[in-house]
PARO-873609 format. One record per residue (C-alpha): y negated, z, x negated; residue in one letter. Coordinates in Angstrom, 3 decimals, m for minus. Layout:
<gumars>
+----------+----------+----------+------+
!       c2 !       c3 !       c1 ! rest !
+----------+----------+----------+------+
!        Y !        Z !        X !    a !
...
+----------+----------+----------+------+
</gumars>
This chain:
<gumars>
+----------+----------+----------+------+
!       c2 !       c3 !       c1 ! rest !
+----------+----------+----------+------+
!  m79.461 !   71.562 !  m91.697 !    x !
!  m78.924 !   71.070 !  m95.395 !    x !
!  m78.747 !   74.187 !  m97.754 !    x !
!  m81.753 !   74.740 !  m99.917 !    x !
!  m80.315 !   74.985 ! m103.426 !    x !
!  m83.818 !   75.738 ! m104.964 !    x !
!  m85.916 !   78.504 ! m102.787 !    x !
!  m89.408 !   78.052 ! m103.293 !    x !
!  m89.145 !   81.326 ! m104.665 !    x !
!  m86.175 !   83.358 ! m105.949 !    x !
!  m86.283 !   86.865 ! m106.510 !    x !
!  m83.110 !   87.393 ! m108.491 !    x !
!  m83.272 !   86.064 ! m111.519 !    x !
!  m86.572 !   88.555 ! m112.248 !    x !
!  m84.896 !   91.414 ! m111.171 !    x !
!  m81.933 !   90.259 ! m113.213 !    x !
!  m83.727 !   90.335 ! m116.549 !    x !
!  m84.981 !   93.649 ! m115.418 !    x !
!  m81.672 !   95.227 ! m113.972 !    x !
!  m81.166 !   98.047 ! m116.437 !    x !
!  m84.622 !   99.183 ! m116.073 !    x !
!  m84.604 !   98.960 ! m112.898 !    x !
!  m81.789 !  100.913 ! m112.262 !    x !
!  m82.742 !  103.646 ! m114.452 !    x !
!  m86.353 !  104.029 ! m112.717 !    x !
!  m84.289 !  104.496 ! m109.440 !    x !
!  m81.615 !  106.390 ! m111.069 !    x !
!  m84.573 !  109.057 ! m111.905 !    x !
!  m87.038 !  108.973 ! m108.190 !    x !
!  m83.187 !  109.285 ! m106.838 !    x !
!  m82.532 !  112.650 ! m109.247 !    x !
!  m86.506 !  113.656 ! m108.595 !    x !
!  m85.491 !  114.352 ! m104.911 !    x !
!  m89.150 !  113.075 ! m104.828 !    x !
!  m89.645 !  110.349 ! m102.389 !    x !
!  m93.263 !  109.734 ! m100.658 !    x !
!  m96.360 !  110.011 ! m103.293 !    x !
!  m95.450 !  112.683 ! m106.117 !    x !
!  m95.182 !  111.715 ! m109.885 !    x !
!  m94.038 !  108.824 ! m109.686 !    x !
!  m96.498 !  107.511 ! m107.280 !    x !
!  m99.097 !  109.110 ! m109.611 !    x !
!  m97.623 !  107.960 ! m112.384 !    x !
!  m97.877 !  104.163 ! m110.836 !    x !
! m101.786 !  104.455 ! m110.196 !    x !
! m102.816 !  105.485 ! m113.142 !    x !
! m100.638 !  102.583 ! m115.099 !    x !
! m101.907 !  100.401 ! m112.822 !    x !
! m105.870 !  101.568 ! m113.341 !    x !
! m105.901 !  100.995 ! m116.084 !    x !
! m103.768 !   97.638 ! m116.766 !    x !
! m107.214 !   96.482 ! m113.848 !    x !
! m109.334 !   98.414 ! m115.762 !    x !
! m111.120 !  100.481 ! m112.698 !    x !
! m111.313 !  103.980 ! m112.374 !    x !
! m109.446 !  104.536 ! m109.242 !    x !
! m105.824 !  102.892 ! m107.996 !    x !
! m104.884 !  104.454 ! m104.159 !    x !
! m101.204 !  103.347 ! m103.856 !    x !
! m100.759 !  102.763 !  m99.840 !    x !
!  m97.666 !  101.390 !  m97.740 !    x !
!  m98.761 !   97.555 !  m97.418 !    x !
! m101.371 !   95.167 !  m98.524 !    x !
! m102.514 !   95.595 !  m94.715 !    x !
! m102.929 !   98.739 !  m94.453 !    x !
! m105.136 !   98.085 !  m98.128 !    x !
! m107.479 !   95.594 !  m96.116 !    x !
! m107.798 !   98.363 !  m93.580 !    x !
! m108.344 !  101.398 !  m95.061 !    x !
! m110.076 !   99.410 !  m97.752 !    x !
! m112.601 !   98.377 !  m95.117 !    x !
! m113.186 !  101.958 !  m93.672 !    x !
! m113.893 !  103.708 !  m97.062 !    x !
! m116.266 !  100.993 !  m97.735 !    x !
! m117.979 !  101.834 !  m94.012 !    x !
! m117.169 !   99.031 !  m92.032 !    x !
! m116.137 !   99.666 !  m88.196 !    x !
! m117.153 !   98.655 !  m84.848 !    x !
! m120.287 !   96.426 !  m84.114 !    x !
! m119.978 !   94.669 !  m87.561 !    x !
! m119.483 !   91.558 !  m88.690 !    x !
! m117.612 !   90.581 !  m91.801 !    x !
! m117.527 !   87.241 !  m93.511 !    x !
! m114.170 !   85.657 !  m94.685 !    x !
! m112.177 !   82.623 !  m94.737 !    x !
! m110.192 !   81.260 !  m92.091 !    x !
! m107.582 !   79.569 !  m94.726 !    x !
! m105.560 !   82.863 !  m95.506 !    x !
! m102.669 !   84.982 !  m93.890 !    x !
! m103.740 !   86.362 !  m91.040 !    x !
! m103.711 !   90.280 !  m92.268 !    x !
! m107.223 !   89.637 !  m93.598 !    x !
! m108.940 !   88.673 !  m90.174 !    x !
! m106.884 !   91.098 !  m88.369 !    x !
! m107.960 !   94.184 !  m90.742 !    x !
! m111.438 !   93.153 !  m89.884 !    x !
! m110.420 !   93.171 !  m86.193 !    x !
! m108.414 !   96.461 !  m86.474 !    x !
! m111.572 !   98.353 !  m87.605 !    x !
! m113.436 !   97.234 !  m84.833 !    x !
! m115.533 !   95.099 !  m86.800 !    x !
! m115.783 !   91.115 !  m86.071 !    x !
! m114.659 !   88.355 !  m88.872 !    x !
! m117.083 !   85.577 !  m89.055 !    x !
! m115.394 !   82.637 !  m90.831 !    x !
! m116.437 !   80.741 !  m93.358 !    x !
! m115.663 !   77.219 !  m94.481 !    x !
! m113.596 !   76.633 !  m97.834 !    x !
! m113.886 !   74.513 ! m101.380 !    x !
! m111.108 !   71.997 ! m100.218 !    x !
! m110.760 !   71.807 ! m104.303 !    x !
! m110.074 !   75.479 ! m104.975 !    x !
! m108.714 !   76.512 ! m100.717 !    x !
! m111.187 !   79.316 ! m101.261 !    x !
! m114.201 !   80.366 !  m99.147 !    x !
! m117.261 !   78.365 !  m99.998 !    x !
! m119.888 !   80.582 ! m101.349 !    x !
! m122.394 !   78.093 ! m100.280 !    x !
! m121.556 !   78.163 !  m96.580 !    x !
! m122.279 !   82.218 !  m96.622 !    x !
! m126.292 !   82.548 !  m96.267 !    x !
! m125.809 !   80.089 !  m92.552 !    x !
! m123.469 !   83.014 !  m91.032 !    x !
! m125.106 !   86.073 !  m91.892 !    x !
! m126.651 !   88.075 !  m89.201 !    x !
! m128.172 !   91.433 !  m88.564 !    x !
! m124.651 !   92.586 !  m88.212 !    x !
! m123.547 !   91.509 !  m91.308 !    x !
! m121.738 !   94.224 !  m92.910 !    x !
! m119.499 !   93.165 !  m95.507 !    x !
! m117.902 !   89.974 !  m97.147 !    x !
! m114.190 !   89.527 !  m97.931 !    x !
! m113.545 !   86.721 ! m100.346 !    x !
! m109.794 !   85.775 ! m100.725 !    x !
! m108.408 !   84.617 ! m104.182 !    x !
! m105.972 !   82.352 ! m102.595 !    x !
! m102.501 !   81.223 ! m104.049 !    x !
! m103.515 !   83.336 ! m107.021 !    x !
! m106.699 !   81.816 ! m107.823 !    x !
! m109.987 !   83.552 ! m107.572 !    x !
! m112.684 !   82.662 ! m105.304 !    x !
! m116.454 !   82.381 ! m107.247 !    x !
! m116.989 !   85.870 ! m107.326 !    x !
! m120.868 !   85.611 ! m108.779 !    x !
! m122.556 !   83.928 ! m105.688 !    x !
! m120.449 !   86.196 ! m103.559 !    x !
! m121.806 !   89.388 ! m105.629 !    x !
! m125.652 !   87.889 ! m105.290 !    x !
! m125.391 !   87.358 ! m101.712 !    x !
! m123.813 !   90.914 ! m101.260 !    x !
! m126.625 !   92.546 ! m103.289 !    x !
! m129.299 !   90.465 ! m101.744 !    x !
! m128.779 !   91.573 !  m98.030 !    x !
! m126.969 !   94.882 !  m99.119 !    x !
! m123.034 !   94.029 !  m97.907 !    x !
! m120.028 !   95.649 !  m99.468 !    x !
! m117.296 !   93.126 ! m100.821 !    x !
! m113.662 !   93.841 ! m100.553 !    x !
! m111.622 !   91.352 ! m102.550 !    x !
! m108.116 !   90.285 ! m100.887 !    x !
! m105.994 !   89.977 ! m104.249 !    x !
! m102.849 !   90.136 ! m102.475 !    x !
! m102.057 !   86.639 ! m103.993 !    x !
! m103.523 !   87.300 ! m107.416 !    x !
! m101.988 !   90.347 ! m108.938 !    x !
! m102.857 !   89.893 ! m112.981 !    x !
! m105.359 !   86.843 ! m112.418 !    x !
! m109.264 !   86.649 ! m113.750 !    x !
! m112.499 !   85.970 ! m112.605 !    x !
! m114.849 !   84.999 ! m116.130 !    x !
! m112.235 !   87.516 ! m117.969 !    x !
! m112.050 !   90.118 ! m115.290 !    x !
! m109.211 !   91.141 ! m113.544 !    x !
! m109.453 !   90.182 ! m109.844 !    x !
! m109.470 !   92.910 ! m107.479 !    x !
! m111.888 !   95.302 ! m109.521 !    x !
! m115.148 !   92.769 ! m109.321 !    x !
! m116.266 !   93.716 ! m105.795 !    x !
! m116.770 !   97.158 ! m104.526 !    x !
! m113.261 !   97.462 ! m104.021 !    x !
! m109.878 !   95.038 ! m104.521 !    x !
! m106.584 !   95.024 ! m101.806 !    x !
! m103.543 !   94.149 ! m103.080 !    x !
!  m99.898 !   93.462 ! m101.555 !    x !
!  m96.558 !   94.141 ! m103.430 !    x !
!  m94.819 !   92.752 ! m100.840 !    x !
!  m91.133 !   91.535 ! m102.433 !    x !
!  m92.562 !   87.788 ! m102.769 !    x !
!  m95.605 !   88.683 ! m104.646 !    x !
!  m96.370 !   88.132 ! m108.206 !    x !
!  m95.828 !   91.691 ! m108.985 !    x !
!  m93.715 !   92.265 ! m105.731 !    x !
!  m91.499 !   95.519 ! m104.806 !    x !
!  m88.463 !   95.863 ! m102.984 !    x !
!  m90.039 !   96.337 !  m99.815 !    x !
!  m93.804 !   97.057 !  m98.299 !    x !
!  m96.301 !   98.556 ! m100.521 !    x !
! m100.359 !   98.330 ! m101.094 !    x !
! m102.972 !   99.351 ! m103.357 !    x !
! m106.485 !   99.909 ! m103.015 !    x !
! m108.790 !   99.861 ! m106.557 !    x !
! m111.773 !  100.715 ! m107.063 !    x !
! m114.602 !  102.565 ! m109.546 !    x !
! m116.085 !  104.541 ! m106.725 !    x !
! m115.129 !  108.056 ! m106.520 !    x !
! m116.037 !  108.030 ! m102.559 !    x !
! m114.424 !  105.049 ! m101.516 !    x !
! m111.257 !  106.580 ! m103.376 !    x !
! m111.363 !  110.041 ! m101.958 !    x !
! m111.869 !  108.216 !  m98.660 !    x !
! m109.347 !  105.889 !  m99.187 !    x !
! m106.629 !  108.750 ! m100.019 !    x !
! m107.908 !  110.974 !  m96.828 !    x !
! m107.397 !  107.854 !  m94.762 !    x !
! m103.552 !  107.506 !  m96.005 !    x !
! m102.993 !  110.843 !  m95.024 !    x !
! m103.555 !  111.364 !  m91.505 !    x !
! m107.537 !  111.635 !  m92.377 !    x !
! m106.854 !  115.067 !  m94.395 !    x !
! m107.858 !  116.286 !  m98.240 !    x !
! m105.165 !  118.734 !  m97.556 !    x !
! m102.329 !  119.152 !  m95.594 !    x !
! m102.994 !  120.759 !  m92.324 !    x !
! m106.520 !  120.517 !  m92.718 !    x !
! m107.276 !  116.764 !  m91.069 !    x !
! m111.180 !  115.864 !  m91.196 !    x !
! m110.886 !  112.221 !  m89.613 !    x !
! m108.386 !  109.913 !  m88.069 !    x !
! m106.523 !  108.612 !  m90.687 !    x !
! m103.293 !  106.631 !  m91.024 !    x !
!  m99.723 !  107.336 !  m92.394 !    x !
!  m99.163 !  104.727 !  m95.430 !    x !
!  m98.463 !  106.449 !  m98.076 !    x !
!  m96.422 !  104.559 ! m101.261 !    x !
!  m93.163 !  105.386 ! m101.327 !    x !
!  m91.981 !  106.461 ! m104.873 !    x !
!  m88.638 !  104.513 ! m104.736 !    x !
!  m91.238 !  101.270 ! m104.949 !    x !
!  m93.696 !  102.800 ! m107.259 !    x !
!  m90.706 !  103.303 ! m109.324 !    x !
!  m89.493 !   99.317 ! m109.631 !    x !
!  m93.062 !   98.301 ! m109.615 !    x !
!  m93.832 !  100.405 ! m112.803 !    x !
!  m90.837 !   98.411 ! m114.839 !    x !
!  m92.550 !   95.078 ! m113.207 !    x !
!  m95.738 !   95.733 ! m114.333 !    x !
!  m94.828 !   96.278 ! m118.043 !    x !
!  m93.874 !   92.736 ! m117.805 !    x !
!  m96.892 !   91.249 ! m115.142 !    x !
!  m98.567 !   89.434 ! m118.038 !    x !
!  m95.361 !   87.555 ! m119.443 !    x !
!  m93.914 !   86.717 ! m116.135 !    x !
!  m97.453 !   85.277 ! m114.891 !    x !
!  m97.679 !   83.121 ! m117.896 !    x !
!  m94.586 !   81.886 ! m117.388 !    x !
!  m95.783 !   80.629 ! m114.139 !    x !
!  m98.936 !   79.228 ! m115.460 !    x !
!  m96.287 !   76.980 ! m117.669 !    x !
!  m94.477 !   75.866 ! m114.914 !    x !
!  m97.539 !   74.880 ! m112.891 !    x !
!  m98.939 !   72.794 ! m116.212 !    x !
!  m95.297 !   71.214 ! m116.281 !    x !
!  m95.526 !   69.973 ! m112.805 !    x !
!  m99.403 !   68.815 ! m113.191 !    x !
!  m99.086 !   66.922 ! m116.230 !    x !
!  m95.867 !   65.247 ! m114.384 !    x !
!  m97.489 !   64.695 ! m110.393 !    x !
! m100.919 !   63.439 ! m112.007 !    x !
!  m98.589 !   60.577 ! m112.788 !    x !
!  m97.546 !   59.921 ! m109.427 !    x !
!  m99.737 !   58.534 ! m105.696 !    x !
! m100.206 !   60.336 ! m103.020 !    x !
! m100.253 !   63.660 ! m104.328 !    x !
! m103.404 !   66.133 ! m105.208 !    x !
! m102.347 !   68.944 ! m107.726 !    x !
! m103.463 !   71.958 ! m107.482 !    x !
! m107.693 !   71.919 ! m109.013 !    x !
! m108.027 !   74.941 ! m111.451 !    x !
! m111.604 !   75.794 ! m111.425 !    x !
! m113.404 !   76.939 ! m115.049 !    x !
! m113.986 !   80.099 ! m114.008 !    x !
! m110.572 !   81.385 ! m113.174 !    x !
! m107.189 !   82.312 ! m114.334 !    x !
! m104.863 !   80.904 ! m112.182 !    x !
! m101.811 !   83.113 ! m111.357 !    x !
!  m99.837 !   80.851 ! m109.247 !    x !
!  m98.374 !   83.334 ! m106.478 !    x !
!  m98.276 !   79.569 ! m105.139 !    x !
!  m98.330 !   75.962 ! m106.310 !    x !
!  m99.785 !   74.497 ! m103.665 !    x !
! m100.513 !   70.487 ! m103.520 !    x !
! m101.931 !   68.385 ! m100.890 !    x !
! m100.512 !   65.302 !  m99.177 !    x !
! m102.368 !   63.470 !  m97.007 !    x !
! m102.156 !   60.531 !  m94.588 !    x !
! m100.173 !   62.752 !  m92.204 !    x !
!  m96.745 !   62.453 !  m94.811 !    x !
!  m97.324 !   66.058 !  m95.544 !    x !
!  m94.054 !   67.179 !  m93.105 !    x !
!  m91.922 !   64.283 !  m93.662 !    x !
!  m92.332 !   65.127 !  m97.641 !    x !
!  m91.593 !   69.145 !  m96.659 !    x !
!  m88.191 !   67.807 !  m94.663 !    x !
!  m87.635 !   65.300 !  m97.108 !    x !
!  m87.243 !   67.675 !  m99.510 !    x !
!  m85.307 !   70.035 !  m97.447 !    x !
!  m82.279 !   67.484 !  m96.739 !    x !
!  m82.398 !   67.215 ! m100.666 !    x !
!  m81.651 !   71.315 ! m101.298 !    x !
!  m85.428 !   71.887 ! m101.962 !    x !
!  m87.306 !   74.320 ! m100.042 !    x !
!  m90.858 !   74.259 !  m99.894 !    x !
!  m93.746 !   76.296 !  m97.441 !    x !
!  m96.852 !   75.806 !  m95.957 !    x !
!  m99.404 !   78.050 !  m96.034 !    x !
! m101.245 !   78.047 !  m93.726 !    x !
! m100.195 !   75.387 !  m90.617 !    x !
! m102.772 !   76.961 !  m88.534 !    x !
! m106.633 !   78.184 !  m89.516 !    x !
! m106.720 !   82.070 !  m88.742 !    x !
! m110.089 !   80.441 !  m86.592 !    x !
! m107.420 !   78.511 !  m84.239 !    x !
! m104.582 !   81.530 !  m83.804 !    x !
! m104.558 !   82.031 !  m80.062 !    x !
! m105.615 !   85.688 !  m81.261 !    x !
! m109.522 !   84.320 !  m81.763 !    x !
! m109.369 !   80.620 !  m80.355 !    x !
! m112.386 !   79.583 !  m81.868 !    x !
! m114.288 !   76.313 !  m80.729 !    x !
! m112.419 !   72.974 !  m82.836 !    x !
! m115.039 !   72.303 !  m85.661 !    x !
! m115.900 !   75.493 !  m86.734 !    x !
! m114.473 !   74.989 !  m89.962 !    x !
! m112.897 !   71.384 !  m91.216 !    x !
! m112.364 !   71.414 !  m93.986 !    x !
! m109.533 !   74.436 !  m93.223 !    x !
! m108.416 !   72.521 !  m90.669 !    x !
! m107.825 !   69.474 !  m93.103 !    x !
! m106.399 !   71.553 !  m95.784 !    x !
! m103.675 !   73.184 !  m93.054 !    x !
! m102.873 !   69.223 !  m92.451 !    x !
! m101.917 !   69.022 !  m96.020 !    x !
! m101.046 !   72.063 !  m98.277 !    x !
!  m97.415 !   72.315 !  m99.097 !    x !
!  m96.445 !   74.876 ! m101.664 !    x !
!  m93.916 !   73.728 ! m104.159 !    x !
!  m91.149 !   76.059 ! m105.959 !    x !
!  m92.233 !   78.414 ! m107.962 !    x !
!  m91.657 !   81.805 ! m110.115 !    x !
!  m91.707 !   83.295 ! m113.685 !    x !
!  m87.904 !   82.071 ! m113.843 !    x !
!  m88.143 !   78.763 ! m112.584 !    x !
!  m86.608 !   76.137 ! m115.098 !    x !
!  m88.377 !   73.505 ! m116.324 !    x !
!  m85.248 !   71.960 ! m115.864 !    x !
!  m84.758 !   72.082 ! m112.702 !    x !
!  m88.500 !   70.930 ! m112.058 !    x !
!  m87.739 !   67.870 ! m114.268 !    x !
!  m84.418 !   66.318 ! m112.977 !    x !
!  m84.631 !   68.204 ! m109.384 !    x !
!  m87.656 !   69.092 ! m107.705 !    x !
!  m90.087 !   65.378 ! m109.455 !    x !
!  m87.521 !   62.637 ! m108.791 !    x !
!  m87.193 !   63.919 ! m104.820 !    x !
!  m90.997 !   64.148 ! m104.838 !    x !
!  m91.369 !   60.346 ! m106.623 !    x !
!  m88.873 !   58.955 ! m103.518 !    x !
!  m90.454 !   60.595 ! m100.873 !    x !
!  m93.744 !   59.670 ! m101.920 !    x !
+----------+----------+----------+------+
</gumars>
């Protein structure tokens, strides 16, 4: 197997141009003697509330356990149905199915890879409890339709912005335009720590309280435990390096957003290949750039590539509809079944050189093509 030169994502050189900061934010959790929650953990949420602009930031252990507990404060649990998409990691349909609740999926905009607000009214039900729009690859789904459906049959919305740290929806941050907004720092993430972490935002002082109880073992206090809760709590070792990283979310995100023009204006010149669409509405954060092949090329392009020292992904290769975890009927939802076919993401990160897009990554593409 040939070495992949260029990663479709590389860590290192971010943390690189951060290393002294970095060090020193360890340097002083290490000295604190201060490890799970604390200061620094404090510290984190309320940077982080207000770079979203919400009133509430509930730092948790994982972007999972955000979907989760995120769905619980917001009442969800067994005998309810909640409405997603079935083009997404599978966390988000197995938080639904971890509350006890049952995810009804939803079709996508092949354009955007996002559920289809359109598509929603058909799978609502008596049961219908709450509606969890995706902002996929760092774009946002169309938040407004979502929010008049929600308000017209009285559902909660709880935004998975684990892709879409720093993106917008009509100039608001994503994550804080729902009732509440998950997000993932997982390592590979736009604003990404150096292991597991979550976050849970929101304006609404019971779905925070809730939220908080619920990451410690269902208890205001310790000792005192009112509910059955969970133990994912933030650690303050990656509250720590994701304080420095979010001093510098807005530069390394446009970064990416000049990458992903680079390689636009360049594969809009070439067959075969659909760029990623960026709708009106949205500012695009690129967690992925994400093209689609089609006429079944899509994983002799990915191998292609590979043998040439470029690594590339695909997210998803299966619908979460498909996983022999539900094993839904074939059909249910095409158009995520097409777009699984064809999405490959591309290399990409605030560091990537334009360089190495030009005279690398665009002349293996234009062969394989």
């Amino acid at each position: 197997m040939s070495k992949i030169e260029i990663p479709i994502y590389d860590p290192r050189p971010e943390i690189a141009a951060l290393r002294s900061e970095i060090d020193a934010a360890i340097r002083r959790v290490v000295d604190s003697g201060r490890f799970i929650l604390g200061p620094e953990v404090e510290a984190f949420e309320e940077e982080v509330a207000d770079y979203l602009g919400v009133k509430h930031a509930v730092g948790l252990n994982s972007g999972t356990d955000a979907l989760v507990i995120g769905l619980r404060a917001l009442g969800v649990g067994p005998g309810d149905e909640v409405i997603t998409t079935p083009f997404t990691f599978f966390a988000t349909a197995e938080a639904i199915s971890l509350v006890g609740a049952k995810p009804v999926f939803v079709d996508i905009d092949p354009r955007t890879f996002n559920i289809d607000p359109a598509l929603i009214p058909a799978a609502l039900t008596e049961r219908t409890k709450a509606v969890v729009p995706v902002h996929l690859y760092g774009q946002a789904a169309d938040m407004d339709p979502i929010l008049a459906i929600a308000r017209e049959h009285g559902l909660k919305v709880l935004e998975d912005t684990a892709q879409a740290f720093g993106g917008e929806y009509k100039g608001k941050k994503l994550g804080t335009i729902g009732d509440a907004g998950a997000f993932s720092f997982f390592p590979t993430k736009n604003l990404g720590g150096f292991g597991d972490g979550g976050l849970l935002a929101t304006n609404y002082d019971g779905v925070a309280e809730m939220a908080r109880m619920l990451r410690a073992h269902g208890a205001k206090r310790k000792y005192q435990n009112e509910i059955l809760g969970y133990n994912s709590r933030l650690d303050a070792l990656q509250a720590a390096v994701l304080r420095v990283k979010l001093r510098h979310i807005d530069e390394f995100n446009e970064a990416r957003r000049r990458i992903a023009a680079f390689y636009t204006q360049r594969l809009a010149e070439l067959g075969g290949i659909t760029p990623p669409y960026e709708a009106p509405y949205t500012k695009h954060v690129y967690h992925q750039y994400t093209v689609r092949i089609t006429d079944g090329r899509r994983d002799a392009v990915a191998a292609g590539l590979a043998e040439r020292g470029i690594g590339t992904m695909i997210y998803y290769p299966t619908p979460v509809h498909r996983l022999p975890v539900y094993d839904e009927s074939a059909g249910c939802c095409p158009l995520a079944e097409d777009a699984a076919d064809e999405a490959l993401s591309l290399p990409m990160g605030p560091r990537l050189d334009r360089r190495t897009v030009e005279e690398r990554i665009l002349p293996a593409l234009l062969t394989l093509l």
